[in-house]
PDB file of N, CA, C and O in Angstrom:
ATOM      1  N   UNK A   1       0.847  -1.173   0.000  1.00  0.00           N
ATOM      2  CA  UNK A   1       0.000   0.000   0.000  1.00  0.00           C
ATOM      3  C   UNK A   1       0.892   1.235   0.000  1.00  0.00           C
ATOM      4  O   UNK A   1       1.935   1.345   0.645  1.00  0.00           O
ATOM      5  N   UNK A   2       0.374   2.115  -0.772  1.00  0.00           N
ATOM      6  CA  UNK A   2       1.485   3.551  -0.729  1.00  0.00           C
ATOM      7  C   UNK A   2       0.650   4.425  -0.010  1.00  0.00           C
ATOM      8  O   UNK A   2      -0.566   4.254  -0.094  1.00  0.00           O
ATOM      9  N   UNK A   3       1.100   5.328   0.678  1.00  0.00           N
ATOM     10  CA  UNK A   3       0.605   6.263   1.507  1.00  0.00           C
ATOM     11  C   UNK A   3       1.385   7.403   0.570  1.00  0.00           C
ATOM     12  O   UNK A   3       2.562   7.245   0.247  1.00  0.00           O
ATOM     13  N   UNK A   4       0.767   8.328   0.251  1.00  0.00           N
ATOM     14  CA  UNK A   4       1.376  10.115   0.014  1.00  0.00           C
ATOM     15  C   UNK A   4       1.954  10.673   0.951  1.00  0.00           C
ATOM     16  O   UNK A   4       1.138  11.099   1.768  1.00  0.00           O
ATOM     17  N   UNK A   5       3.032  10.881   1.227  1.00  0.00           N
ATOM     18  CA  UNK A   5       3.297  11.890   2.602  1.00  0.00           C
ATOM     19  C   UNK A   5       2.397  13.417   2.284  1.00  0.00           C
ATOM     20  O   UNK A   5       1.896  13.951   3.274  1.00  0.00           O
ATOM     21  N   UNK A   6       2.267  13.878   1.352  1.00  0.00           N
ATOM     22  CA  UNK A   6       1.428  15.105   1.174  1.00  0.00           C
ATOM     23  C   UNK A   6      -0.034  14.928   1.936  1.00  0.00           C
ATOM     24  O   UNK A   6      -0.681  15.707   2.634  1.00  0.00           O
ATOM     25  N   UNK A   7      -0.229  13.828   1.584  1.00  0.00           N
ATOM     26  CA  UNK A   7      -1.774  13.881   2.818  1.00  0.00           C
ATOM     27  C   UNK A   7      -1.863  14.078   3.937  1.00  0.00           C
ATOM     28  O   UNK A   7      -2.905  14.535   4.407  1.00  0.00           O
ATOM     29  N   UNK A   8      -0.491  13.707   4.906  1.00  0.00           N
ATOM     30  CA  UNK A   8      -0.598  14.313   6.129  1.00  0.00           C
ATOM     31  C   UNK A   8       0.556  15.803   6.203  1.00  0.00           C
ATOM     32  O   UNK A   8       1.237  15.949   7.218  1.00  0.00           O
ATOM     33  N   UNK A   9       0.615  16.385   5.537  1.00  0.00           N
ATOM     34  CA  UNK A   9       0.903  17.242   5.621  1.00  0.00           C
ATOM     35  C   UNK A   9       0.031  18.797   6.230  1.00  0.00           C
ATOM     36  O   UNK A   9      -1.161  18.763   5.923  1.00  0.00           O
ATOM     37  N   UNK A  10       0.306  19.654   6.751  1.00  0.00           N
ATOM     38  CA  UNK A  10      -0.240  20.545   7.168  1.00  0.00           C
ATOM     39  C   UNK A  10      -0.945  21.278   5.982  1.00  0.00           C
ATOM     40  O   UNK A  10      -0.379  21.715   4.979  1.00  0.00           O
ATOM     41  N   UNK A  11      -2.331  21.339   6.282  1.00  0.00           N
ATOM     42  CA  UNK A  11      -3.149  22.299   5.423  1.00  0.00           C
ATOM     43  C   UNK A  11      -2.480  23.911   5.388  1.00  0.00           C
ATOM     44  O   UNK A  11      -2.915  24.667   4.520  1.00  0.00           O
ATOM     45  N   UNK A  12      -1.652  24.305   6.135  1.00  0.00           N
ATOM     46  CA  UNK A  12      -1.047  25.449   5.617  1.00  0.00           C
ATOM     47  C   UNK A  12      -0.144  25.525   4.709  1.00  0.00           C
ATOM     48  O   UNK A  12      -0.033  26.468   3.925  1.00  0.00           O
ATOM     49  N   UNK A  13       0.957  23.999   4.766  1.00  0.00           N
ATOM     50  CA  UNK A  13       2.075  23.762   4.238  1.00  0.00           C
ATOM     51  C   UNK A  13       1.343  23.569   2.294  1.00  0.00           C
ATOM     52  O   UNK A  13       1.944  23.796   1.244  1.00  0.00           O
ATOM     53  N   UNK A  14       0.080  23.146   2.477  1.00  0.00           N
ATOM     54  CA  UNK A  14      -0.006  22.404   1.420  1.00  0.00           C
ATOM     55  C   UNK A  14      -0.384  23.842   0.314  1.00  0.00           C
ATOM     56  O   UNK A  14      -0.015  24.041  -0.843  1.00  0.00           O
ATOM     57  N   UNK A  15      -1.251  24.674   1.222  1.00  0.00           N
ATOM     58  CA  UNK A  15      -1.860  26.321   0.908  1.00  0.00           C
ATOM     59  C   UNK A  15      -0.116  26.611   0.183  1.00  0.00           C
ATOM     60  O   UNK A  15       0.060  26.837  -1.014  1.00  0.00           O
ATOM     61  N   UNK A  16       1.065  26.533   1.266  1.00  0.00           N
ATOM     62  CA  UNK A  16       2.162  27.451   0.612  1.00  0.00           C
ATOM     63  C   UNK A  16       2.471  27.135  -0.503  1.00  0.00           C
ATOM     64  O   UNK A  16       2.762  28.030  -1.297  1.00  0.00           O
ATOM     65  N   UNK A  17       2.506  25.594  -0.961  1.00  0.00           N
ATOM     66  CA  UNK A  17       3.148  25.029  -1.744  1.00  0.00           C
ATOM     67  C   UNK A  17       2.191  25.441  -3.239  1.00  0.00           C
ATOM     68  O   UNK A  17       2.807  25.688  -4.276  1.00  0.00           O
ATOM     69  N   UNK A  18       0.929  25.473  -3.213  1.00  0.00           N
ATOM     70  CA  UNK A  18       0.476  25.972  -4.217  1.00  0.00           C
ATOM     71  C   UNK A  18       0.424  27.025  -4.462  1.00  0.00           C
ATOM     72  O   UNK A  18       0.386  27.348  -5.649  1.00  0.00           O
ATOM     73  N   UNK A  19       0.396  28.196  -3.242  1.00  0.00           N
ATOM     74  CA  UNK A  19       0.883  29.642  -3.915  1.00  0.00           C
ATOM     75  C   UNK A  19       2.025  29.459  -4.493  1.00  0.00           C
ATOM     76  O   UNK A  19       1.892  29.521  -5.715  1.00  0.00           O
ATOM     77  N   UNK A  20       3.355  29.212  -4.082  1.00  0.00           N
ATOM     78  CA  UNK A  20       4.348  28.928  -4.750  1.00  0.00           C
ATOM     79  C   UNK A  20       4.360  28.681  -6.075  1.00  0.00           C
ATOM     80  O   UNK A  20       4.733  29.461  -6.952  1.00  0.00           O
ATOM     81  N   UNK A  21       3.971  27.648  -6.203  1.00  0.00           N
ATOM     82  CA  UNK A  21       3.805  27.359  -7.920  1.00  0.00           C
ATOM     83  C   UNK A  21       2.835  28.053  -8.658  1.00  0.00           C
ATOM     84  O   UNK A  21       2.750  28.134  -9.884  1.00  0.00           O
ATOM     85  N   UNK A  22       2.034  28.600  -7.706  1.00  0.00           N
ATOM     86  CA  UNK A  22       1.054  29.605  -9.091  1.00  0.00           C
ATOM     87  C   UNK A  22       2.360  30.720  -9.180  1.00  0.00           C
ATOM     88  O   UNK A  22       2.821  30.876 -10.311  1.00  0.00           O
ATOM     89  N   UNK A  23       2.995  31.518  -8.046  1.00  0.00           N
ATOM     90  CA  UNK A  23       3.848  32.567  -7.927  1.00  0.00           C
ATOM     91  C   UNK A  23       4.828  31.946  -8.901  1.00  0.00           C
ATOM     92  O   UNK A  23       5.627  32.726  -9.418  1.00  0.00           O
ATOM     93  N   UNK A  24       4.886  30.857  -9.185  1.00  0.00           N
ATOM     94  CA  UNK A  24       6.510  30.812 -10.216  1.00  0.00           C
ATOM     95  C   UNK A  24       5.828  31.084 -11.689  1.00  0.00           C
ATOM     96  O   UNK A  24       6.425  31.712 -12.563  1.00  0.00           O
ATOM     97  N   UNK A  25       4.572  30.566 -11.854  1.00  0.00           N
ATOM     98  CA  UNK A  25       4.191  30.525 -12.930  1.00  0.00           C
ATOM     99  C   UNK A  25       3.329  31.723 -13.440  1.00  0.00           C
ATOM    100  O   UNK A  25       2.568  31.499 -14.382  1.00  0.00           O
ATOM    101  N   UNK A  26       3.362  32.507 -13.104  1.00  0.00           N
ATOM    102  CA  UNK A  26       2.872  33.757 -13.311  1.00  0.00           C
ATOM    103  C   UNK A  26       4.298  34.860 -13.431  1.00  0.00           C
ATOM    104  O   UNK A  26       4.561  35.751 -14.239  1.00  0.00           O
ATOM    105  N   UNK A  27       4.895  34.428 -12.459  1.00  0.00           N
ATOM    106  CA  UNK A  27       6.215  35.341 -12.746  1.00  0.00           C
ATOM    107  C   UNK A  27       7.290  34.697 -14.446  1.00  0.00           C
ATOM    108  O   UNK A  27       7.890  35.311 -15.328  1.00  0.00           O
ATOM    109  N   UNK A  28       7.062  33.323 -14.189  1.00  0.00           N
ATOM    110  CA  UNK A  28       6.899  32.928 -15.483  1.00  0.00           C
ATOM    111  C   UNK A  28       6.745  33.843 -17.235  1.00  0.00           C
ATOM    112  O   UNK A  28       7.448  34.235 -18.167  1.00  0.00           O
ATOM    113  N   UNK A  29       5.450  33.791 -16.825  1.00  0.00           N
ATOM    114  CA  UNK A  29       4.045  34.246 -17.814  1.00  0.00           C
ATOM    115  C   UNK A  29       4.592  35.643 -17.978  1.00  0.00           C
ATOM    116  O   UNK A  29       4.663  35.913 -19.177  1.00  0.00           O
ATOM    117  N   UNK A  30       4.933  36.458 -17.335  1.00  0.00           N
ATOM    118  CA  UNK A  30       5.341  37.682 -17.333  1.00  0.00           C
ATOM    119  C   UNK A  30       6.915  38.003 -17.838  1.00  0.00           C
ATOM    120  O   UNK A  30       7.128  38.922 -18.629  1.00  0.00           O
ATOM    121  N   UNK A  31       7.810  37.305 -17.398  1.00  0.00           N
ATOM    122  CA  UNK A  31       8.933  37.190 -18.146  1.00  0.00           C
ATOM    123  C   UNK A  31       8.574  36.991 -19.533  1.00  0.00           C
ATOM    124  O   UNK A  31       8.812  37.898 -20.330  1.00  0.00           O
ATOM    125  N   UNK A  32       7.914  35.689 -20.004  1.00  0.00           N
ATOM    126  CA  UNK A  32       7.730  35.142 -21.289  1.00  0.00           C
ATOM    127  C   UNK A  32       7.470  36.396 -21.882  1.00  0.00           C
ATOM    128  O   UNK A  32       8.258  36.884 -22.692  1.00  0.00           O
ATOM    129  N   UNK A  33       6.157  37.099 -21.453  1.00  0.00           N
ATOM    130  CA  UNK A  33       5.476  37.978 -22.182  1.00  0.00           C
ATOM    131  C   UNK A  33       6.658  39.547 -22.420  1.00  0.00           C
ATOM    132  O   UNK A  33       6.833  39.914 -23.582  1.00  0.00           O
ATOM    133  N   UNK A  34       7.220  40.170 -21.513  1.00  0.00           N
ATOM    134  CA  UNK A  34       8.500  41.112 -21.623  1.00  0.00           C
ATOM    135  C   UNK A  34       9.529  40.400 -22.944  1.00  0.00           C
ATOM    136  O   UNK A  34       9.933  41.154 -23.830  1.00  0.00           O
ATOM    137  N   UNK A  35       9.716  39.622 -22.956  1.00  0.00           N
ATOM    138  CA  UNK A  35      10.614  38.544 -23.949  1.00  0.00           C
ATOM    139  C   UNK A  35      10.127  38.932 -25.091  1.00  0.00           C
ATOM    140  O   UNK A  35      10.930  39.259 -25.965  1.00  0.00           O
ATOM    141  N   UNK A  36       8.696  38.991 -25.359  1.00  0.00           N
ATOM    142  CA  UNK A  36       7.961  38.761 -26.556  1.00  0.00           C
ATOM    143  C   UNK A  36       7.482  40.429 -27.190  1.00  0.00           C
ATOM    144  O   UNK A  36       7.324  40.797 -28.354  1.00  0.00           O
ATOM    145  N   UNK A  37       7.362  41.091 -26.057  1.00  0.00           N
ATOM    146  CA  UNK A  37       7.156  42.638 -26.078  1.00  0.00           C
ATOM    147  C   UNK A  37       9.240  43.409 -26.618  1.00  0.00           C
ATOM    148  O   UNK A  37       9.911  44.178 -27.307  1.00  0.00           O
ATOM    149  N   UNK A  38       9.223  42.800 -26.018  1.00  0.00           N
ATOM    150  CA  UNK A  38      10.827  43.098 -26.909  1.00  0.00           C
ATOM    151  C   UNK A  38      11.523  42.565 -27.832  1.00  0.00           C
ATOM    152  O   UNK A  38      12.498  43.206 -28.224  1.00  0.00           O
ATOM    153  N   UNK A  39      11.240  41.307 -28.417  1.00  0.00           N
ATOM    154  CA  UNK A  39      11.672  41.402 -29.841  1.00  0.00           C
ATOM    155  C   UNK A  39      10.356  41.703 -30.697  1.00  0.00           C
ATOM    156  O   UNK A  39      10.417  41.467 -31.904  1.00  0.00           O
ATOM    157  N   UNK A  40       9.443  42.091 -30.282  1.00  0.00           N
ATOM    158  CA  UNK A  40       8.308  42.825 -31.088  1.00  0.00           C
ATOM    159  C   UNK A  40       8.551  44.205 -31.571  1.00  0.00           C
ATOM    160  O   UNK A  40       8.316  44.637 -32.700  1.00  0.00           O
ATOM    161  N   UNK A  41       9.322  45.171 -30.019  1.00  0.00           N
ATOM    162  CA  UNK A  41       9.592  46.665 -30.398  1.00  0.00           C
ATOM    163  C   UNK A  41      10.907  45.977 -31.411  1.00  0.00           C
ATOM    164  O   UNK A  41      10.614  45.679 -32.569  1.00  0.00           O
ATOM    165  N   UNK A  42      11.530  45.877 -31.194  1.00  0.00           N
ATOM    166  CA  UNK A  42      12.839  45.418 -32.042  1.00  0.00           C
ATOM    167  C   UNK A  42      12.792  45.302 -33.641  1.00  0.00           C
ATOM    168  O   UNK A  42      13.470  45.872 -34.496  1.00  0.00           O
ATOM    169  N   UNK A  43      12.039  44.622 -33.719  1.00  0.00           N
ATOM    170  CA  UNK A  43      11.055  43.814 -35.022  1.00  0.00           C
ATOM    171  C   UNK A  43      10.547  45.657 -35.791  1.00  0.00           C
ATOM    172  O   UNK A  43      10.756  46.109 -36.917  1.00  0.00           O
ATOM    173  N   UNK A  44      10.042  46.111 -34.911  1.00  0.00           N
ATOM    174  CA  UNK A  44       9.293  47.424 -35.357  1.00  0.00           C
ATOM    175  C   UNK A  44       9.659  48.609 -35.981  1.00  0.00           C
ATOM    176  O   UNK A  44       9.073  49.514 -36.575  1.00  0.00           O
ATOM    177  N   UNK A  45      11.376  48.200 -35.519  1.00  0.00           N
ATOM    178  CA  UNK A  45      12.766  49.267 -35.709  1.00  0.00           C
ATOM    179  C   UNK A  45      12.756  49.210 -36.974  1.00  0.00           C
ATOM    180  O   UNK A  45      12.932  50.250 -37.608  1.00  0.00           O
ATOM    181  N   UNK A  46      12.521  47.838 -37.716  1.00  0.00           N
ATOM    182  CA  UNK A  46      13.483  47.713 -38.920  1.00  0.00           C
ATOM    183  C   UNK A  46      12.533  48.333 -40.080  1.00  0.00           C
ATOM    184  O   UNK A  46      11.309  48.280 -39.961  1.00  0.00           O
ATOM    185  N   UNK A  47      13.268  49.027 -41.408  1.00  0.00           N
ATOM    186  CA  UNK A  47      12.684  49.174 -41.925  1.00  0.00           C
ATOM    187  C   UNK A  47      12.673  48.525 -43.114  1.00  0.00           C
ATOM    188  O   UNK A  47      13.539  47.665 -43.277  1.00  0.00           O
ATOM    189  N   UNK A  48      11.324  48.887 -44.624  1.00  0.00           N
ATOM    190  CA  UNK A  48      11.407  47.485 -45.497  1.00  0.00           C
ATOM    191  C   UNK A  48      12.868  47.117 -46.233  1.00  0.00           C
ATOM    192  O   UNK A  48      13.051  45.930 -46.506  1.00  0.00           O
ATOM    193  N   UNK A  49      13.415  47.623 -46.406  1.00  0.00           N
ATOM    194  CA  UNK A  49      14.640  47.299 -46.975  1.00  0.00           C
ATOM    195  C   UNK A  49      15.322  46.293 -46.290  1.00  0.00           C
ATOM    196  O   UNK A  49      16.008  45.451 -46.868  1.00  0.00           O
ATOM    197  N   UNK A  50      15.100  46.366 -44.591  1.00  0.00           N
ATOM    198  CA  UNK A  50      16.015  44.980 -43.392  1.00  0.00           C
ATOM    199  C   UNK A  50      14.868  44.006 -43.960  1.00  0.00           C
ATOM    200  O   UNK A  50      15.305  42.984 -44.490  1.00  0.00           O
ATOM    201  N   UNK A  51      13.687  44.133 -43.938  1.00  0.00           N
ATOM    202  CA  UNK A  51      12.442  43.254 -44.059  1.00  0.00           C
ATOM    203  C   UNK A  51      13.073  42.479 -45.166  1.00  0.00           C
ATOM    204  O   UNK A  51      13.534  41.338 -45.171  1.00  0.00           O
ATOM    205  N   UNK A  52      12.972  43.436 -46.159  1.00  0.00           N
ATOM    206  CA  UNK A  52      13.634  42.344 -47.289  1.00  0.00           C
ATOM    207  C   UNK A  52      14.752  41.450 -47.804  1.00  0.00           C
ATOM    208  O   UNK A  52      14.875  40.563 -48.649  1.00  0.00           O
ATOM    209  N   UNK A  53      15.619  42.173 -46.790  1.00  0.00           N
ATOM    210  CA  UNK A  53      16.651  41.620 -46.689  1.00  0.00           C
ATOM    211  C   UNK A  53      16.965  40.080 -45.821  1.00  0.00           C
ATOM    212  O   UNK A  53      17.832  39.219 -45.968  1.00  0.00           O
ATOM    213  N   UNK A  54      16.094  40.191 -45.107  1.00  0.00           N
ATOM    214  CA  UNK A  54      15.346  38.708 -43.890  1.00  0.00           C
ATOM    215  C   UNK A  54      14.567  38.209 -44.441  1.00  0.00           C
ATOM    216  O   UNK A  54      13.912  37.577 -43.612  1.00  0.00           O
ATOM    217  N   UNK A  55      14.064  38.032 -45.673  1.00  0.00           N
ATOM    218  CA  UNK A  55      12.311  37.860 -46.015  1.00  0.00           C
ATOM    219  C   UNK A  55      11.607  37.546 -44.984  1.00  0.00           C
ATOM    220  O   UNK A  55      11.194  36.474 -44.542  1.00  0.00           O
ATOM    221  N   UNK A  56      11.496  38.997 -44.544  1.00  0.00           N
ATOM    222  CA  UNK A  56      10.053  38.942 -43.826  1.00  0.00           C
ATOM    223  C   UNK A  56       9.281  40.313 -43.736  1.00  0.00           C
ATOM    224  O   UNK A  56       9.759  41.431 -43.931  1.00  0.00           O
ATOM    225  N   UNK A  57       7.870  39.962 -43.369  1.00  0.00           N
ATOM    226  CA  UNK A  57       7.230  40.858 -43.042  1.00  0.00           C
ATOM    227  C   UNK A  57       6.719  41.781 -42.272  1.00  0.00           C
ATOM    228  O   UNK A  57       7.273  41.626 -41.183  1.00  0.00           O
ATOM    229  N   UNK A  58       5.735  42.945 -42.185  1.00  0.00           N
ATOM    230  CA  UNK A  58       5.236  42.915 -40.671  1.00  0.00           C
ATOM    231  C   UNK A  58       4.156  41.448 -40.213  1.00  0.00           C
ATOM    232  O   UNK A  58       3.863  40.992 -39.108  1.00  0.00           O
ATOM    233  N   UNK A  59       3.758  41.001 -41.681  1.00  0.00           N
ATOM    234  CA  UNK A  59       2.680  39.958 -40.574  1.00  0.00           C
ATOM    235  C   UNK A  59       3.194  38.830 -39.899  1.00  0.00           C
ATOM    236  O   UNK A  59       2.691  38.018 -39.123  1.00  0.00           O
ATOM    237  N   UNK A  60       4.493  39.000 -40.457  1.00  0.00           N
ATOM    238  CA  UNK A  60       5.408  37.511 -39.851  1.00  0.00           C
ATOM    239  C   UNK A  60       5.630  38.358 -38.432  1.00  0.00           C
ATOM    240  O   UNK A  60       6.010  37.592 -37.546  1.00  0.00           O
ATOM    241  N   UNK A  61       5.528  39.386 -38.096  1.00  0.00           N
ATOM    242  CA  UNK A  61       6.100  40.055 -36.838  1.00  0.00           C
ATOM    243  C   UNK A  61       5.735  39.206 -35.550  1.00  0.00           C
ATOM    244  O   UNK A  61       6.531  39.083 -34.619  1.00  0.00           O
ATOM    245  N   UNK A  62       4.669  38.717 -35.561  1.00  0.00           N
ATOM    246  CA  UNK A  62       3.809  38.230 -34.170  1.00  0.00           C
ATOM    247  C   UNK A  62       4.503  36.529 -34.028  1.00  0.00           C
ATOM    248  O   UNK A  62       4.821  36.088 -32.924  1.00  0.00           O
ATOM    249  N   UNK A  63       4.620  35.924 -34.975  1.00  0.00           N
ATOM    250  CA  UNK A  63       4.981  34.338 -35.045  1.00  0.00           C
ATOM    251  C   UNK A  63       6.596  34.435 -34.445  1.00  0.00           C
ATOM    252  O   UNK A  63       7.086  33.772 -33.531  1.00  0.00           O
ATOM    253  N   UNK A  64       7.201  35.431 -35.236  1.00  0.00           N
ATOM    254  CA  UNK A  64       8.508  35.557 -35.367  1.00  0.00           C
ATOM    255  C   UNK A  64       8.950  35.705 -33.148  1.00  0.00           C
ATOM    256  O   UNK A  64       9.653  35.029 -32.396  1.00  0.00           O
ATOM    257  N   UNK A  65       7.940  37.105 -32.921  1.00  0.00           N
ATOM    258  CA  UNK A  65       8.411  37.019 -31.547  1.00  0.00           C
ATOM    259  C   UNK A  65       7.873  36.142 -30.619  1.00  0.00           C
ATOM    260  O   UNK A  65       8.313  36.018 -29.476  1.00  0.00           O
ATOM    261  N   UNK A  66       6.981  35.560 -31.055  1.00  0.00           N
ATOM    262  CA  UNK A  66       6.627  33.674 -30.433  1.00  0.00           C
ATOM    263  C   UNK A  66       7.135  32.995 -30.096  1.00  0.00           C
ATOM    264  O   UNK A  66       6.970  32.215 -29.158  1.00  0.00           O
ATOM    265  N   UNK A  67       8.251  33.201 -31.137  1.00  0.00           N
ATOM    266  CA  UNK A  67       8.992  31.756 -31.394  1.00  0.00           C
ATOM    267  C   UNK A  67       8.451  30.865 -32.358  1.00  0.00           C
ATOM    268  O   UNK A  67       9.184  29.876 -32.400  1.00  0.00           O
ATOM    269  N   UNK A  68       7.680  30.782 -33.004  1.00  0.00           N
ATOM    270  CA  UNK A  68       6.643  29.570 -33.988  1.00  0.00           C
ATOM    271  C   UNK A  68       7.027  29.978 -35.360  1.00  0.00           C
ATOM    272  O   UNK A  68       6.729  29.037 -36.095  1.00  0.00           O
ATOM    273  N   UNK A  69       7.571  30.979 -36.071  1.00  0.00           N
ATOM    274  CA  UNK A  69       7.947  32.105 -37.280  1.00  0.00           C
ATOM    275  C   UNK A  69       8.760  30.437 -38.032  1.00  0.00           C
ATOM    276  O   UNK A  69       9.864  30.074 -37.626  1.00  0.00           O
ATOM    277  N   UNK A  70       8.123  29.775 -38.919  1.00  0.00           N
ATOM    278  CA  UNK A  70       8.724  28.815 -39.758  1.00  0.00           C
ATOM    279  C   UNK A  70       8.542  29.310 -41.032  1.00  0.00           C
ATOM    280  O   UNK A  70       7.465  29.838 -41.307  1.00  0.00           O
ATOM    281  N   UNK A  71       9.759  29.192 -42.173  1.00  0.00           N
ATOM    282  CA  UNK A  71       9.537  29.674 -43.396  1.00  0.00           C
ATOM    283  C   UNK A  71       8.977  28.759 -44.674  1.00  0.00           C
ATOM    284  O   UNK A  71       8.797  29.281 -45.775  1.00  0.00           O
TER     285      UNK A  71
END
């Protein structure tokens, strides 16, 4: 028979442990998103002549700071 040690754990301990992980994953979410807000302004700098020179576009702009931008 397996027992969880998390089941007898303290209902406060168990409260911290899930703020915790929402707190990583939101601080997460927010990094990701700064990441994505800056090679977006970046992206915004260039003008069509760099565009063409990369083949790309502005509509490729959004995939590209994703990460997902496949040619």
């Amino acid at each position: 028979m397996h027992i969880d040690v998390l089941d007898f754990a303290p209902a406060p301990a168990r409260r911290a442990g899930v703020f915790a992980r929402l707190r990583a994953a939101v601080a997460h979410r927010i990094a990701e998103r700064r990441e994505y807000n800056r090679v977006f302004d970046e992206l915004l700098k260039l003008d069509r002549r760099e565009m063409d020179e990369l083949g790309i576009g502005p509509a490729d702009f959004d995939a590209i700071a994703r990460g997902t931008y496949r040619r």
